[in-house]
N, C-alpha and C positions, 0 to 999 in steps of 0.2 A: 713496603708494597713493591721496590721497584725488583724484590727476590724473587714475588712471584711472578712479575710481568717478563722478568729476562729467565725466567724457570722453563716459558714456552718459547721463547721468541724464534724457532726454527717452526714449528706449529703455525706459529701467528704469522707473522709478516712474510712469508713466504705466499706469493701466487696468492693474497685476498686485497682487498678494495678497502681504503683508508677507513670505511664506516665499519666496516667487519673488527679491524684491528680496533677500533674503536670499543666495540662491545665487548669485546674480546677482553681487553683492558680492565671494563667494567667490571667482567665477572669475575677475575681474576683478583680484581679488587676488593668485591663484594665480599667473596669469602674468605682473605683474609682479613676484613673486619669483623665477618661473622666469626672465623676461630679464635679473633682476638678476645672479641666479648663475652664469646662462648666462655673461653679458659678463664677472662674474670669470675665471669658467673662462678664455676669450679670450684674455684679458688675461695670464695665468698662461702659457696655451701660448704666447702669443706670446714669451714675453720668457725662456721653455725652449728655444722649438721653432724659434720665425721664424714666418711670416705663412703656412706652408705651404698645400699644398692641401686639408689634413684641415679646416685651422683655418679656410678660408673656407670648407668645406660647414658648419660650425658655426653661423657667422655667419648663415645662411639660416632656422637656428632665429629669430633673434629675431623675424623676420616673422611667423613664425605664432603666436610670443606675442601679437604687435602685435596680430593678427587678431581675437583673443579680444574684446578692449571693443568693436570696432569693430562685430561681428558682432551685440555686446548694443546697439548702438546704434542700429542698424538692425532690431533686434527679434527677430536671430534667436536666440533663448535659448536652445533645445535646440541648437543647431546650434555655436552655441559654445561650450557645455558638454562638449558628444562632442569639438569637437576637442581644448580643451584636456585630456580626460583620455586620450586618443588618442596628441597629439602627441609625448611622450615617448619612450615606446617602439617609435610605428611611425618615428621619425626617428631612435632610439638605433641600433636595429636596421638602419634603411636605410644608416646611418654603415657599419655593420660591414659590411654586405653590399656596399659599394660600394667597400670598401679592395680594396689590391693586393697576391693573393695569390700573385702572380707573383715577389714578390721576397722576401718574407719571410711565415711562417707567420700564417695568418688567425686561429686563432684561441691562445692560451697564455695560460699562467696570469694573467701581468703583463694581457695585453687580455680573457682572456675573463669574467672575474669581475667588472669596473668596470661595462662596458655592461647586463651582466644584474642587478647590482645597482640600478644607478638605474633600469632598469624595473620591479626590484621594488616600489622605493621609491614611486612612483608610481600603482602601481595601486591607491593608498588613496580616487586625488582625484575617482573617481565615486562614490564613498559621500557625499563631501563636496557634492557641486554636484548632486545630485539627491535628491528624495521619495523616500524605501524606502519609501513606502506609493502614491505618485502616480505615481510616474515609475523602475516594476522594469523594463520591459521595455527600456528606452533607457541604464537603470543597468547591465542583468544584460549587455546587448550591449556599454558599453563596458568592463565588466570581463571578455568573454570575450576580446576585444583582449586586455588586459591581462596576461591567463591565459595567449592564443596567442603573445605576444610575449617573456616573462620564462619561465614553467613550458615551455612551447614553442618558446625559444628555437633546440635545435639542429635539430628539425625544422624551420622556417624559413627558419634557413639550408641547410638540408641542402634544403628544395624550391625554394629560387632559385639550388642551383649551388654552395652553399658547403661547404668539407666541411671539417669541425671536428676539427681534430686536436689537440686537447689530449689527447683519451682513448687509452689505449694499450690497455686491456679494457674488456669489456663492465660489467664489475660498475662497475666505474670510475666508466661511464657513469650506467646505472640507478641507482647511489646517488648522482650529485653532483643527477641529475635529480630524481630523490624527495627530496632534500635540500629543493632549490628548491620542489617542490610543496608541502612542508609549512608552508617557510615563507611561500609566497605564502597561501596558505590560513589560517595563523594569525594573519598580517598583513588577512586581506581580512575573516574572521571575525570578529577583535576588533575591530575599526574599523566593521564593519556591524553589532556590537550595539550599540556606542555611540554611533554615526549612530541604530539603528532606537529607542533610548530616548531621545535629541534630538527627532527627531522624532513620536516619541508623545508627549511633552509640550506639545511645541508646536502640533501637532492639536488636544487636549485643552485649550490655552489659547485658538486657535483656537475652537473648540468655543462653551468659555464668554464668549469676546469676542464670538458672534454673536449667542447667546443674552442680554448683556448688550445689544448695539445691538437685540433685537427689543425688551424692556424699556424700553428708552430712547425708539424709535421710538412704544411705545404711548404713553407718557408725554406724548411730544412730541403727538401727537393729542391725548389728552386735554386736554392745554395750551391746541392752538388752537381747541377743541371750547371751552374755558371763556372760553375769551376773545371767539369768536364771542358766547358768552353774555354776557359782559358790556360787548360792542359794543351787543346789544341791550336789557341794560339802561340803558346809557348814551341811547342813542336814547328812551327809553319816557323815557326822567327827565327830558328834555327836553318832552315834548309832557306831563311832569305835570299841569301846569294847565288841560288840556282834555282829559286823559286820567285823571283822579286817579283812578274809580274803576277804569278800563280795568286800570290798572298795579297796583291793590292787587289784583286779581283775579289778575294774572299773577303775581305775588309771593308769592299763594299757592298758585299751583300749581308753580312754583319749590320751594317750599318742602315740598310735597307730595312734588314730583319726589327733593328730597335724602332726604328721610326714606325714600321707596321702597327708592334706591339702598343708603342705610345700612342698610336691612332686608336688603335682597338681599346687601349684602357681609353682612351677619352670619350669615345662612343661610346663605350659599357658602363662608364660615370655619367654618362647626360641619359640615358637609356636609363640608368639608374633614378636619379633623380624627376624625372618624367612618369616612371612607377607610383615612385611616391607621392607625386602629384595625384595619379588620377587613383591611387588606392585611397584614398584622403577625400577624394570625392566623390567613388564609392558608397568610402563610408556617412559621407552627409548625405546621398543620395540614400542610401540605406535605413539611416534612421528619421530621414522625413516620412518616405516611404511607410516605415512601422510606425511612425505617430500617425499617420493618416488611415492607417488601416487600423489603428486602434477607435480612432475620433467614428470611422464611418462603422464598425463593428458596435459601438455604443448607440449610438445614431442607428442603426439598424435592430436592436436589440428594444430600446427607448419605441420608435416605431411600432414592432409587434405586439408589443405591452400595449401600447393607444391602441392600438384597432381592436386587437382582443376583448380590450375592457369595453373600449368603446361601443362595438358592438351587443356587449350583452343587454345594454337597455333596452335598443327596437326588440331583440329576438325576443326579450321578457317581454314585450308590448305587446309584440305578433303571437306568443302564446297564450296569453290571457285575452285577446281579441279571439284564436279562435275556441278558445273555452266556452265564452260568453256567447258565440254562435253555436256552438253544440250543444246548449242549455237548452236554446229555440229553433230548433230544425223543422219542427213540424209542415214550416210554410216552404221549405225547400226540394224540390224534384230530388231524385235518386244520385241523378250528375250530379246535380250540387250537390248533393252528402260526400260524393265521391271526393269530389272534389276539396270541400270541407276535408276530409279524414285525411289526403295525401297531405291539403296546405297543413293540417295539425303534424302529422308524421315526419315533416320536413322540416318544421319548426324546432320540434323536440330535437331530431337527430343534427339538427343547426347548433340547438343547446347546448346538445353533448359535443360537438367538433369545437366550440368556443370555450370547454371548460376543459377541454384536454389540452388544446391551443396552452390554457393560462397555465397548464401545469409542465408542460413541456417549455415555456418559458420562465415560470419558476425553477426549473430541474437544477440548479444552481447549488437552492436550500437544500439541505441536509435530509429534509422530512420525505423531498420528492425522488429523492437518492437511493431511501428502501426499494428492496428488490419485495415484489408480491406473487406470490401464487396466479399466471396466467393460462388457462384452460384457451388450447389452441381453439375446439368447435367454439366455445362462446365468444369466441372474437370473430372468427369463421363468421359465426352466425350473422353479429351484429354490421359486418361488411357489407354481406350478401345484402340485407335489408336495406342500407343505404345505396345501397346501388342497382336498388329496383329498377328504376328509374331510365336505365341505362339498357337491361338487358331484356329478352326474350326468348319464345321457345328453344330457339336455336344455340344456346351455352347452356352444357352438360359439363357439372361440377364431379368430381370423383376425390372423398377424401378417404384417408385413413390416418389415423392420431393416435393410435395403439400403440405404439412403439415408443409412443415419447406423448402422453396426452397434455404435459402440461409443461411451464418452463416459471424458474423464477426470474423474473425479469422486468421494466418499468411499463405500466402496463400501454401510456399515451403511445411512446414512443414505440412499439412494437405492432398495435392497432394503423399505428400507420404508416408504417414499414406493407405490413398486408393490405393495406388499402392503397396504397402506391403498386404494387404490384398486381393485383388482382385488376384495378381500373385501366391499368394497364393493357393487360391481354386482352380485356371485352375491348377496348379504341381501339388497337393494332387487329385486329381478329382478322382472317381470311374470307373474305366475300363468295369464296369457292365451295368452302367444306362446313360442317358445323363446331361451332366453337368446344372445343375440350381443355377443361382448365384442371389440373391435378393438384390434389397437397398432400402430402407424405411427409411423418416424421418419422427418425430412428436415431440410435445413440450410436453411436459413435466411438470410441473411446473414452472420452472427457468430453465430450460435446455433444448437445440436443440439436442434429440435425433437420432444417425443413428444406425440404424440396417442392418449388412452388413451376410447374410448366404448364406449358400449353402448345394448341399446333397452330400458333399464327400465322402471322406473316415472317416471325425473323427478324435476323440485322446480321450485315455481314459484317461478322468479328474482323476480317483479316483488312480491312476498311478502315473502322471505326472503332477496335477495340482499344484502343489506347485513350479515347474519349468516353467511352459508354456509360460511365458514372460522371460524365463532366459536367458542370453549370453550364444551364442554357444550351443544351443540345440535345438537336431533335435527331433524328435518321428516321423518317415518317413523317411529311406535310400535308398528308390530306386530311386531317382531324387535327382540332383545339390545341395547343398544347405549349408551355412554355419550356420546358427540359428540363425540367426542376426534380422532376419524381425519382429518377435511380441519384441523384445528385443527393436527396434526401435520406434516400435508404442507404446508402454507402456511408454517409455521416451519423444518423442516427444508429447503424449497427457498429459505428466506432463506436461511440459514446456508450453502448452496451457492456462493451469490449469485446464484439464479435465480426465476422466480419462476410461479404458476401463475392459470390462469384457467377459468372455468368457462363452457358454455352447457349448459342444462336445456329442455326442456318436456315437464310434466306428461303424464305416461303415453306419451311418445313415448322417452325416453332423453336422456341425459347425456355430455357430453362436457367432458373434463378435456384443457386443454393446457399443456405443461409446458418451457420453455424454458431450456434450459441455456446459462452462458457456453461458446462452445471456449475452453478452456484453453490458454495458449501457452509458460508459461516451467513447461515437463514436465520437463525432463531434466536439471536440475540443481538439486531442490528438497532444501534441507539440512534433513537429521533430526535431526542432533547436532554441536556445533561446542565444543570447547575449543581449549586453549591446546594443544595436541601432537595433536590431527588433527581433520577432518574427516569424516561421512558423509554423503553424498546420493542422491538414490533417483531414477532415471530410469525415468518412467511408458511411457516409448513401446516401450524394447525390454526392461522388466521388469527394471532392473539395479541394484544397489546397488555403490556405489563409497566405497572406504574411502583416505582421505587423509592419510599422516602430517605433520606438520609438524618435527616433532625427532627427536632421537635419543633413543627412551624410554625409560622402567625397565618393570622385571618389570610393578609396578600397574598405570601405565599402559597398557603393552601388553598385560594382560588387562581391563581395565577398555573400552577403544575393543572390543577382538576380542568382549567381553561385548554391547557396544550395537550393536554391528553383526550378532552373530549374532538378538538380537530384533528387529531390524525384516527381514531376512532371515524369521524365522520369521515375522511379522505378514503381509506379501505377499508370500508363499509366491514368493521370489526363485531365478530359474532362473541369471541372469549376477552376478558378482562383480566387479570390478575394485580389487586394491589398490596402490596410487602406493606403494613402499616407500622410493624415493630418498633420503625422508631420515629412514628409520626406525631405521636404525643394524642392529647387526646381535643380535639376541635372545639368550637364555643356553640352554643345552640343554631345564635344564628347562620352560621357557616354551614353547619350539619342540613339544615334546614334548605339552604339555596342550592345545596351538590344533588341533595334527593329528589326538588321541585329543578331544576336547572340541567344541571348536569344528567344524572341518571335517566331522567325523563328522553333528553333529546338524546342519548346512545342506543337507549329502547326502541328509537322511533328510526335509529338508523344501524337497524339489523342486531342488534345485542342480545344477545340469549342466556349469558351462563357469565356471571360473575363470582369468582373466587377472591376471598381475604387471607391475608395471613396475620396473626398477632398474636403478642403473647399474654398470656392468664393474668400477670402481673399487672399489666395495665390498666386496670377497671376498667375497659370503655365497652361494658355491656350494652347501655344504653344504646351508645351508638350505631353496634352491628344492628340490634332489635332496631332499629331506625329505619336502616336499611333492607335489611329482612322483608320489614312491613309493605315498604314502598315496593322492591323489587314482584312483591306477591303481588299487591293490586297492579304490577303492570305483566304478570305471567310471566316473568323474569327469575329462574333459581339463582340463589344465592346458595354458597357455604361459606365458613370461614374454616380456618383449618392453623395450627400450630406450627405445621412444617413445611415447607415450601414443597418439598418432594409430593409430596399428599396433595396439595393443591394443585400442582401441575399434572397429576395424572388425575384427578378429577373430569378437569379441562378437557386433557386428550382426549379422555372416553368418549366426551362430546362427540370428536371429530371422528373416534374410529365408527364412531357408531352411523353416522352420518354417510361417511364413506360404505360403511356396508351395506346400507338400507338402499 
């Protein structure tokens, strides 16, 4: 090996960085092992096989070993790196693809496991001859080679014409395939942690080797800095005799000059050490700091959850107290009805701000993470309504939602983003003019833009624009108000991932703009995943789809039917879809509790149109006619359907139809 490594060495160690010649080395290496084993190989068929025509395409390998030092010789280092981690497998592979499958089968067990083997093998030697930190993009392309020619092997063949007849079924297939993926991937895994801690060490030594030559280089100044100095005291010692008092004079400002210096290093050492002092108490400052803002962030967090819940009992009290008077109104005046209806109206929409409250403090879970289908007017609407209360003739609303009618997005946290800004503009409003409050959406590029103004009072930006979103600030004292509201909207449209911006002038009005991402992966966002099924929630046609993975028991099977009928009840789900293929088939009583339990309460909370999937093989007649039966006495269609494609456009129709009507 050391023939091919001194074959380049004008190539190599010429103008490159110890890790370069490192690689350099490797591949160099690599492929005289590869044309050593290769010429075994040869050597081996020959003296099996005869000199055939397989055994001279083999022979053709060793060239492009050859090429490997040659290519570093001539400097081309990345270019000989790619081939030799390349050449293996796109030359195993071209071997196969180029036998004669005219006279005996292309591919069987005896040929087809050897070739895709040693391209397995192989695909280690871009980890080896490239930087995981300099050089991923030229590594990650020859390991997708790697991936296309070993995990990808009968696709390959299968797109040059070959057709791989080992497999006699599909499963056959897809497990010997998934075999090979696993272990290309636990092969390419382990070798690129051990590569990427290789070279983070060697970085890191790097590192400190250069910071040691910047030390050395100052050194080296310094040296010829002194010695300059003592060229010219040499010089001066010479012209002593006509110089004596010239030179004691310079001798002492020499000597002035060290003591300077020695002062200065002493200062800049205690200056030093006084750094380090208060950096050190920084850092305990630091980290009490973030454990206390952790403690008071859980404490704060702890907090909102008690009142939220806490509150729900009076509100349940106070609704079912004024139920129980709207029962008996008869002995009540008109005012009192009135008044009755507003305290009911105010109850309810209390309800709903304490049940959005709880879900806005769950947003943590996963389930309140779906993004849903939000219609700007029906949020519009439900604002307006709660804020009866507030306004009068004099606020004149102007919307348009055409441009953008709807957004996927969490629906609390967006409600009151618009209810923070809207109550807004009615408290701030001009006492001069009548209140005009606008909302306009339109897209944008990638983004569902809302534009919420009005002509209030204003705030001057060039004042207070570096606080306008700040905790606890007001710019406006004459009404209620703790400063909380744009503090809220500016957090809440992070948490979206969107984000918002303001223009003001004073006593003209206010304009708030609000840019939302479009959301693109809707339709198959997971709300719940074990080991025996999945659920996921598709925002576009309002569907929940329930996925078994085994064959389950009783728990099971009430425990998924349990988590799927609450997020069913959370976005009040109209489509179902459940994959049962490999759910097995359920015991009576189970059957029994999902259609009396389950089914019942989705029916009652907006469900229209349940789809099944399962396959023929299964007996489980009974059970769909189970279901069938029930769904009918609750005006609920049912299908079941063989294919899942079939049952999702069932579904849809639902939804286009709806939309059309």
């Amino acid at each position: 090996m050391k023939f091919w490594d001194q074959l380049s060495v004008v190539g190599i160690y010429q103008g490159t960085s110890p890790f370069l010649r490192r690689s350099i080395q490797l591949s160099n290496r690599i492929s005289f092992v590869l044309f050593a084993l290769t010429l075994l190989l040869i050597i081996l068929l020959v003296f099996l096989e005869g000199f055939n025509i397989g055994i001279q395409r083999i022979c053709f390998s060793l060239l492009f070993y050859a090429l490997t030092p040659l290519l570093n010789y001539f400097r081309y280092y990345r270019v000989s790196r790619f081939s030799i981690s390349v050449i293996v497998p796109i030359y195993t592979i071209g071997l196969v693809a180029a036998g004669n499958s005219g006279i005996t089968p292309l591919i069987y067990s005896a040929s087809y496991f050897p070739p895709r083997i040693i391209t397995m093998a192989t695909c280690i030697i871009p980890l080896f001859v490239f930087d995981t930190y300099k050089e991923k993009k030229i590594m990650l392309g020859a390991l997708a080679v790697c991936m296309l020619t070993s995990v990808g092997y009968d696709l390959v063949l299968h797109l040059i014409g070959k057709n791989v007849d080992f497999y006699s079924k599909m499963d056959v297939f897809i497990y010997y395939n998934f075999i090979f993926f696993i272990e290309f991937a636990t092969l390419v895994v382990c070798a690129f942690m051990l590569k990427r801690a290789v070279d983070k060490t060697d970085n890191e030594n790097h590192k400190l080797l250069n910071e040691k030559e910047s030390t050395n280089e100052a050194i080296r100044k310094q040296n010829n800095h002194l010695l300059e100095l003592n060229q010219e005291i040499e010089t001066q010692h010479k012209e002593m005799i006509s110089q004596a008092e010239e030179l004691r004079s310079n001798q002492e400002k020499i000597e002035e000059a060290n003591t300077i210096i020695q002062h200065q290093r002493n200062e800049l050492e205690r200056h030093n050490e006084q750094l380090e002092v208060l950096v050190k108490e920084k850092s305990k400052d630091l980290v009490l700091t973030n454990e206390e803002l952790i403690k008071y962030n859980s404490e704060l967090r702890q907090f909102s959850y008690t009142v939220s819940h806490n509150l729900r009992g009076p509100v349940a009290r106070l609704l079912g107290l004024s139920n129980l008077l709207t029962l008996d109104d008869q002995a009540l005046t008109e005012d009192q009805r009135n008044i009755l209806r507003l305290l009911k109206n105010s109850s309810e929409e209390l309800d709903i701000v304490i049940k959005d409250l709880n879900k806005i403090i769950d947003i943590r879970n996963d389930i309140y993470r779906i993004k849903e289908k939000v219609t700007f007017l029906t949020e519009y609407e439900k604002i307006k309504k709660s804020l009866e209360g507030i306004m009068d003739d004099q606020v004149n609303f102007t919307i348009d939602f055409h441009a953008a009618p709807f957004v996927y997005t969490i629906r609390p946290l967006l409600n009151s983003i618009l209810y923070n800004l809207i109550s807004n503009a009615i408290k701030y409003r001009s006492n001069q003019r009548k209140l005009e409050i606008s909302l306009k959406t339109s897209i944008v590029l990638d983004k569902v833009v809302l534009i919420i103004s009005d002509n209030g009072l204003g705030m001057n930006l060039e004042q207070f624009g570096n606080n306008i979103f700040g905790m606890y600030k007001r710019f406006h004292t004459h009404t209620d108000g703790k400063g909380l509201g744009l503090y809220l909207v500016k957090s809440q449209m992070e948490t979206l991932g969107g984000k918002v911006s303001v223009t003001s002038a004073l006593n003209q009005g206010t304009t708030f703009t609000l840019e939302f991402n479009i959301q693109k992966d809707i339709e198959g966002q997971i709300c719940f995943e074990n080991e025996y099924g999945t659920i996921y929630y598709n925002a576009r046609i309002n569907l929940v789809g329930l996925v078994w993975k085994i064959n389950v028991n009783s728990e099971q099977y009430r425990t998924l039917f349990s988590k799927c009928l609450e997020i069913l009840r959370i976005y009040k789900t109209q489509l179902w879809l459940s994959d049962m293929r490999r759910q097995g088939i359920p015991s009576q009583q189970d059957q029994a509790w999902m259609v009396e339990n389950i089914l019942n309460e989705a029916v009652q909370n907006g469900l229209v149109r349940i789809a099944g999937i399962y396959e023929p093989p299964q007996h489980n007649e009974e059970y769909r006619s189970k279901i069938t039966a029930a769904a009918k006495k609750m005006e609920v269609e049912v299908q079941f359907f063989i294919a899942k494609k079939e049952a999702e456009d069932w579904l849809e129709a639902y939804t286009q139809s709806i939309q059309t009507n």
